[in-house]
C-alpha positions as CSV (number, residue, x, y, z in Angstrom):
1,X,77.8,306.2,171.9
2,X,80.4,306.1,168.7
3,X,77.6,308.0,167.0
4,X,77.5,310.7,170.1
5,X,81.2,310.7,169.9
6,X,81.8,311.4,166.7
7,X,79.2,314.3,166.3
8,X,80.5,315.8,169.4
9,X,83.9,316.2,168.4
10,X,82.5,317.0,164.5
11,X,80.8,319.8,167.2
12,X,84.2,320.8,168.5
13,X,86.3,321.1,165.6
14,X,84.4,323.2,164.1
15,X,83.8,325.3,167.4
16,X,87.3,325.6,167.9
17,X,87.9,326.8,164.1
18,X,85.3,329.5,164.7
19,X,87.1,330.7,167.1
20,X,90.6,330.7,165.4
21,X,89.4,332.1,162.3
22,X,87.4,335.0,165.0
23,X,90.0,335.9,167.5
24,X,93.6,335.4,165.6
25,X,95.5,337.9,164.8
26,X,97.9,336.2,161.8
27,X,97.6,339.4,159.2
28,X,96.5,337.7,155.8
29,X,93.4,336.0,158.1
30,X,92.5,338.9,160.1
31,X,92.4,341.5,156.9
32,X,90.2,338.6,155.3
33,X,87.9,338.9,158.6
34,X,88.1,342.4,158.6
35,X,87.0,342.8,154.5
36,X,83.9,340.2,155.6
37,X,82.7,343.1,158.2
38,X,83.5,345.8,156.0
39,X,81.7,343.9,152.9
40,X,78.4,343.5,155.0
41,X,78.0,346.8,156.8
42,X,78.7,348.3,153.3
43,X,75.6,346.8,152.0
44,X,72.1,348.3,153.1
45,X,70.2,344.2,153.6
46,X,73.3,342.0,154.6
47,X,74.7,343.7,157.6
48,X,73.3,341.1,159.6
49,X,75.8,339.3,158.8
50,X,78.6,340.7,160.2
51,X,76.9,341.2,163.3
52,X,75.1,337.4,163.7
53,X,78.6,335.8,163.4
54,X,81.0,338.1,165.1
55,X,81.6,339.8,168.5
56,X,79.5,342.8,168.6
57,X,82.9,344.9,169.3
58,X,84.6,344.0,166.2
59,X,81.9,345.3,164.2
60,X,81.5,348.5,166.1
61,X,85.9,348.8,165.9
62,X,85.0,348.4,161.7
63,X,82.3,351.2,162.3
64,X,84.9,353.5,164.0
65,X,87.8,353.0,161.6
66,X,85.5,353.9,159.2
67,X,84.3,357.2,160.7
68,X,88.3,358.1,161.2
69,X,88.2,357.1,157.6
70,X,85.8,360.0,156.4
71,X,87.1,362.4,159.0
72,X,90.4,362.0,157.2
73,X,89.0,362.1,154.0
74,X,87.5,365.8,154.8
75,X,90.9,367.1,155.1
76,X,91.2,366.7,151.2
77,X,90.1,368.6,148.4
78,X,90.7,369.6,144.9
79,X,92.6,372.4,144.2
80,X,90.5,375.1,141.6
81,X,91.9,377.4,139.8
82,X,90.4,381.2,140.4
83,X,88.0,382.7,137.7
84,X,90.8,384.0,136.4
85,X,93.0,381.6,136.1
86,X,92.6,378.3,133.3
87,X,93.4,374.7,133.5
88,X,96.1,373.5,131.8
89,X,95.7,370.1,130.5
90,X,99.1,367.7,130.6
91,X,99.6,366.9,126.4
92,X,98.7,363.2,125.8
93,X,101.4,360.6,125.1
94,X,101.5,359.3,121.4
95,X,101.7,355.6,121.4
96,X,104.5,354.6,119.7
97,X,104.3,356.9,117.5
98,X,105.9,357.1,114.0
99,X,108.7,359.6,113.4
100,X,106.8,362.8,111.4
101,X,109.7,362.9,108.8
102,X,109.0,359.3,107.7
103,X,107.7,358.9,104.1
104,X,104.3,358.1,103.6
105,X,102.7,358.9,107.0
106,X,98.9,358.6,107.3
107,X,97.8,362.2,109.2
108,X,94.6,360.2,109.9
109,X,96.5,357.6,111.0
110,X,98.9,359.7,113.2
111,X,95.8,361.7,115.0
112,X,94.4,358.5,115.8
113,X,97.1,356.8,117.6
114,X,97.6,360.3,119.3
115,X,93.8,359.9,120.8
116,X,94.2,356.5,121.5
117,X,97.1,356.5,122.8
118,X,96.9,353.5,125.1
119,X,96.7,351.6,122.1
120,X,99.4,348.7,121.2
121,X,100.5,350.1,117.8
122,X,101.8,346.3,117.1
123,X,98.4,344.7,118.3
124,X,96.2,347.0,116.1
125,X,98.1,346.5,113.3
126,X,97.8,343.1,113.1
127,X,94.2,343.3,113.8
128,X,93.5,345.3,110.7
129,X,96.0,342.6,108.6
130,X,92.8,340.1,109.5
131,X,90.0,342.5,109.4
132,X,91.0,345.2,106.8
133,X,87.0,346.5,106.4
134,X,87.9,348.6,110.2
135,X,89.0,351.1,107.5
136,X,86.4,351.7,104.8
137,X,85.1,354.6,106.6
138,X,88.7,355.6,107.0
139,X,90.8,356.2,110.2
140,X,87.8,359.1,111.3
141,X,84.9,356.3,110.8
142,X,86.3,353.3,113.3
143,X,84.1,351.4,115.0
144,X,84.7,348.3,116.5
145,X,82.6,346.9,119.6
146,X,83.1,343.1,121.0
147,X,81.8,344.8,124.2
148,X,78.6,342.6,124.4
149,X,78.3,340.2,127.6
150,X,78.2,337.3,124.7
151,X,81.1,338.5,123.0
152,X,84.5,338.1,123.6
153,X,86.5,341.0,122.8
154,X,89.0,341.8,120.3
155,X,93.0,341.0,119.8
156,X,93.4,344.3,120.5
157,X,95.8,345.3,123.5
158,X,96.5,348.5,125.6
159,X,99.8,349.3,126.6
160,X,98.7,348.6,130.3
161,X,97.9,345.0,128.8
162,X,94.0,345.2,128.7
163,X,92.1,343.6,126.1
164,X,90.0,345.9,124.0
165,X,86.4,345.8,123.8
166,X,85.7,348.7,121.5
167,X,87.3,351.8,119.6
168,X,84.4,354.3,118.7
169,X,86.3,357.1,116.9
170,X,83.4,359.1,116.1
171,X,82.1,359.0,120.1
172,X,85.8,359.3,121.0
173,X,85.5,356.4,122.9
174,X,87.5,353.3,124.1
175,X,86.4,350.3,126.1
176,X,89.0,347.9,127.7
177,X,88.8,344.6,130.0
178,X,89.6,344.9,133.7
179,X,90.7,341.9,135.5
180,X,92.4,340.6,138.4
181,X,91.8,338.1,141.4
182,X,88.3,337.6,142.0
183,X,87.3,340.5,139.3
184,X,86.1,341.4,136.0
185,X,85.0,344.8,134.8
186,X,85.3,347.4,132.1
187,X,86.8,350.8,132.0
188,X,84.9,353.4,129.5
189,X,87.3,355.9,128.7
190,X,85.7,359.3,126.9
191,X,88.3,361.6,125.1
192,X,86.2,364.5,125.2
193,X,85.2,365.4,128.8
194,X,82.5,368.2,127.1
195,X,80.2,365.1,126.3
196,X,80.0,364.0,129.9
197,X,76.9,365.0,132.1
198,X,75.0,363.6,134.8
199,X,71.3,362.8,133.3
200,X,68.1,362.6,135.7
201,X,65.5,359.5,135.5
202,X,62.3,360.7,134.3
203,X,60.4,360.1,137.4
204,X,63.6,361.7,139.7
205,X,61.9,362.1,143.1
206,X,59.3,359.5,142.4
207,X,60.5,356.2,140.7
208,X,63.8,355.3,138.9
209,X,64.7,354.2,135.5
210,X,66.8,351.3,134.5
211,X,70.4,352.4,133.2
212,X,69.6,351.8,129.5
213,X,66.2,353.8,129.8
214,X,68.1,356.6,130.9
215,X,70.8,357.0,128.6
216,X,68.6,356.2,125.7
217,X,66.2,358.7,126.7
218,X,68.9,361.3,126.9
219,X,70.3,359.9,123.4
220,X,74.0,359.0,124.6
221,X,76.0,356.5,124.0
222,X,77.3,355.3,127.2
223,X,76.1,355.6,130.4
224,X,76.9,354.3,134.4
225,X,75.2,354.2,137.7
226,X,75.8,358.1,139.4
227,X,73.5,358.6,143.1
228,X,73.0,356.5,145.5
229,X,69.7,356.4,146.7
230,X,66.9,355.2,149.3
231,X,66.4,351.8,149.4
232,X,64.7,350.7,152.7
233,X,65.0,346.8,152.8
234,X,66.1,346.7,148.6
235,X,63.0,347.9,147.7
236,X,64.0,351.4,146.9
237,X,61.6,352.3,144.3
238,X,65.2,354.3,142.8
239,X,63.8,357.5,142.8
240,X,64.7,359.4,145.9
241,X,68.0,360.7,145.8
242,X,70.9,359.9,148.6
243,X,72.5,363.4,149.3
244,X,72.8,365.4,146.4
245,X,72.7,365.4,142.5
246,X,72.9,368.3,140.1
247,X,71.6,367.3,136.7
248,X,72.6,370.0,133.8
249,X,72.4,372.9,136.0
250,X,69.0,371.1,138.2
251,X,70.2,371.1,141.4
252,X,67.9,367.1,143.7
253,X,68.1,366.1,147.0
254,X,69.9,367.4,150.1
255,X,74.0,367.7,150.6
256,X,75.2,364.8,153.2
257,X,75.8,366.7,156.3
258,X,78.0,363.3,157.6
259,X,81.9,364.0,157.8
260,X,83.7,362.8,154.9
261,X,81.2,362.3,152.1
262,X,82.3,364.0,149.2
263,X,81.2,365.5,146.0
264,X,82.6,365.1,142.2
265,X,81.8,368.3,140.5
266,X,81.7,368.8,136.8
267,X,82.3,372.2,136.3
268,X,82.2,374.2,133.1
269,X,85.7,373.8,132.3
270,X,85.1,370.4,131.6
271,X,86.9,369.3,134.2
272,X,86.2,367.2,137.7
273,X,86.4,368.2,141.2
274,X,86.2,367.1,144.7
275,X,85.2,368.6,147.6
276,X,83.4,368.3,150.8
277,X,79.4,367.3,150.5
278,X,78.4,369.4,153.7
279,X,80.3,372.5,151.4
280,X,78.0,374.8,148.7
281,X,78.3,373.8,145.2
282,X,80.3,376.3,143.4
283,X,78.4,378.6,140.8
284,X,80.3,377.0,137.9
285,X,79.0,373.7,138.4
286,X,77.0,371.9,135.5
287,X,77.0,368.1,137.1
288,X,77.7,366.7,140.5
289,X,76.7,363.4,142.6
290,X,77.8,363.1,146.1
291,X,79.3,359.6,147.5
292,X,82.6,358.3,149.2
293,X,85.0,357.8,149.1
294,X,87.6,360.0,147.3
295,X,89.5,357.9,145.0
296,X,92.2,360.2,143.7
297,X,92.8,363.7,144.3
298,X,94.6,365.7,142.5
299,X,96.7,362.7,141.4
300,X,97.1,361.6,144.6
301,X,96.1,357.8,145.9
302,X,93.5,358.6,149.2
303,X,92.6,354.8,149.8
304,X,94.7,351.6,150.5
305,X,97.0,350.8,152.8
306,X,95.6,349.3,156.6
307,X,93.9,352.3,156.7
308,X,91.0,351.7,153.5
309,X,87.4,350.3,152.5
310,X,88.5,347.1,151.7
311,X,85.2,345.6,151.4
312,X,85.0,343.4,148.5
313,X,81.8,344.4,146.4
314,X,80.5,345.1,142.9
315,X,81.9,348.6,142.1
316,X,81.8,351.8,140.2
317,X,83.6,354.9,140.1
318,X,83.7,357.7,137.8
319,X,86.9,360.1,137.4
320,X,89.1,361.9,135.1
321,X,92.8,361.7,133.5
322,X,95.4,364.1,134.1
323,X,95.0,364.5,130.5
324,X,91.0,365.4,130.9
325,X,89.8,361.9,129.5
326,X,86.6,361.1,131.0
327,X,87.4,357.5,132.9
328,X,84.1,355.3,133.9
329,X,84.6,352.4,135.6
330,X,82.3,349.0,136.4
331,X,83.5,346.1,138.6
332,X,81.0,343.2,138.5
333,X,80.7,341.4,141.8
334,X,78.6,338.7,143.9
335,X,79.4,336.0,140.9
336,X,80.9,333.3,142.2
337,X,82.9,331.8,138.7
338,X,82.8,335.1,137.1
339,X,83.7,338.1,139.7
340,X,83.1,338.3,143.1
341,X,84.5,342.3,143.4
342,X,86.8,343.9,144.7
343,X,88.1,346.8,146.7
344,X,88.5,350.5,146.4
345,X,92.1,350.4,146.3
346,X,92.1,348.1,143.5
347,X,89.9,350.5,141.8
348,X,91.6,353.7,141.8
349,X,95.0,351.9,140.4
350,X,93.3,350.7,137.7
351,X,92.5,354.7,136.9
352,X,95.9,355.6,138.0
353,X,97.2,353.2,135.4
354,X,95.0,355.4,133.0
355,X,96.7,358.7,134.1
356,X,94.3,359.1,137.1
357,X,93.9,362.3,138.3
358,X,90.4,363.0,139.9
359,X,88.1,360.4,140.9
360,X,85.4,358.9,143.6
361,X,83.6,355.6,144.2
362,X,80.3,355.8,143.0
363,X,77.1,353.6,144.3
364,X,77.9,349.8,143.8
365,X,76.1,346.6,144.5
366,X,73.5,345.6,142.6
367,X,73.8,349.1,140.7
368,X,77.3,349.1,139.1
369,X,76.4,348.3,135.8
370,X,77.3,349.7,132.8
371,X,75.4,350.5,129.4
372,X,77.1,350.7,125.3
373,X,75.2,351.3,122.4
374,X,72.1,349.5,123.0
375,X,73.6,346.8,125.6
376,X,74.7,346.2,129.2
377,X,78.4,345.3,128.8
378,X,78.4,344.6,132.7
379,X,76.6,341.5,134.5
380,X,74.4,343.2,137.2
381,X,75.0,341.6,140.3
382,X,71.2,340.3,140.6
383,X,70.9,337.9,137.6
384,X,67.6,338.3,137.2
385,X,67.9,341.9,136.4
386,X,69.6,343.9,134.2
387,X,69.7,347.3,136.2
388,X,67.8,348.4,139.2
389,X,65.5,351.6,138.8
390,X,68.2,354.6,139.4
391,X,67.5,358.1,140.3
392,X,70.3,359.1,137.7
393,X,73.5,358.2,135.9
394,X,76.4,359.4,134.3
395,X,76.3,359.4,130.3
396,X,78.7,360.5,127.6
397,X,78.2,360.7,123.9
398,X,75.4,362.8,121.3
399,X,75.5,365.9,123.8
400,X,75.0,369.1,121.9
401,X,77.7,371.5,123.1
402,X,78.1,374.7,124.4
């Protein structure tokens, strides 16, 4: 009977702190229920889960907050300038830069921390004191890359305190560390938006291509996850497109009819926009992938608050600085020890940090990775892979321009 006893009240503890943790409504525990339900419906083989351990109407309350979500997002859109009319591009900051009258000033030098200008003047310097061969090729020739899943980065900081993976001067390109609670990830930033485009799998419409097949294929240096795309039960073969995808002027798939989806546009001013999915694609478009949601528009923050997609997850999202850097970012997620993910909001402050002035979440789960110079530099969130077959992905670098 002791035996009986104990397991029955074993039995009702843990009823009654099931029911707590389900029907509270103390904030901090109620947001953490709420980003469970959001984190399962917002994958396509788990949302059982939010539906075998809650009440049916909390899920379907998550469901509807989401739809007012996307109805909300429809009311925003990038502003385009006519035909007529050009972008103007906001001149980049120097970091800390060096007064030009000052005897003995490096114009190599000078040029590149005015591209890199997130750069820590102080931390590269004393960088090059310990590794002086960074400049045999000269300031145009640097290349460093620690950006490697085995290695561990450089001493180099940002101004926004990231740690530096990589500085590719010839590629234009800088890789830093992203971290917070529960999160690791990098953030690719390309300085020349003209060697951005959106590159199809071979087999687009058939199969998929892992990430590093299709940026090596395409000979670039960098690439990232871009569609979303049918995946009945995860076993999307990764060649059937979500919505839709223009490729270098080829136009896949169908435009998401659903309110609120929304399209990031490349257009041939080198420069990102965002509009509605169920809209026509406007004749100057090279490169677009449809997803949601909006990130940043037009410099302004579209998620967070009570009202956002706070489902923690592996992400990606793809965007563009006010100053018409190229910004790709990978959050690694489902890693318990490493990074679990995180949410949108947390996503587009890390760009705004950057200068953030276009951007969308991209397709995330088990396909946010991200691929540099021969190597993943993101964990996928499937260990025993290192991308899933994709329909298509961003990549940057080694494209012959117009």
């Amino acid at each position: 009977m002791k035996i009986v006893a104990v397991l029955l009240c074993i039995v009702l503890f843990f009823e009654a702190l099931y029911c707590f943790l389900v029907f509270t409504k103390i904030e901090p525990i109620k947001d953490l229920r709420d980003a469970f339900i959001e984190t399962a419906l917002s994958t396509m083989s788990h949302q059982w889960l939010a539906e075998a351990f809650l009440p049916k109407y909390m899920v379907e309350d998550l469901r509807a907050k989401d739809l007012y979500l996307r109805q909300k997002q429809a009311e925003h859109n990038s502003s385009r300038p006519t035909p007529t009319e050009s972008v103007e591009t906001t001149e980049q900051p120097v970091s800390e830069s060096v007064e030009p009258t000052e005897p003995n000033v490096d114009a190599a030098e000078e040029a590149f921390y005015e591209l890199f200008w997130e750069i820590s003047r102080t931390s590269f310097e004393e960088y090059l004191e310990d590794h002086p061969e960074t400049l045999d090729n000269g300031w145009e020739g640097i290349y460093i890359n620690e950006a490697g899943l085995y290695d561990e980065g450089t001493s180099i900081y940002t101004q926004q305190g990231e740690q530096v993976l990589a500085i590719d001067v010839p590629n234009k390109l800088l890789l830093v560390r992203v971290s917070g609670t529960g999160y690791l990830g990098v953030l690719a930033i390309g300085k020349n938006p003209a060697q951005l485009r959106c590159e199809a799998s071979e087999g687009i419409g058939y199969y998929g291509q892992t990430l590093g097949e299709i940026v090596e294929n395409s000979g670039g240096v960098i690439g990232m996850t871009a569609s979303g795309f049918y995946d009945p039960d995860g076993n999307g073969s990764g060649g059937i497109i979500a919505g839709y995808a223009m490729c270098e002027g080829t136009p896949y798939g169908v435009h998401y009819g659903d309110t609120g989806y929304k399209r990031i546009e490349l257009a041939s001013d080198n420069r990102f926009y965002i509009c509605n999915s169920n809209t026509e694609t406007t004749p100057d478009t090279t490169d677009a992938v449809e997803f949601s949601p909006a990130l940043i528009i037009d410099g302004e923050l579209m998620v967070g608050g009570f009202y956002d997609w706070n489902g923690i997850n592996p992400r990606a999202a793809i965007g563009q600085s006010e100053y018409g850097e190229i910004l790709m970012l990978i959050i690694e997620g489902r890693q318990v020890g490493r990074s679990i993910g995180t949410d949108t909001e947390t996503c587009a402050k890390i760009l705004m940090k950057h200068k953030g002035y276009t951007a969308i979440n991209l397709d995330g789960g088990t396909s946010a990775v991200m691929y540099y110079h021969g190597e993943y530099v993101t964990r996928c969130s499937n260990r025993a892979i290192d991308s899933r077959l994709l329909p298509n992905a961003w990549v940057y670098g080694n494209y012959e321009e117009n």
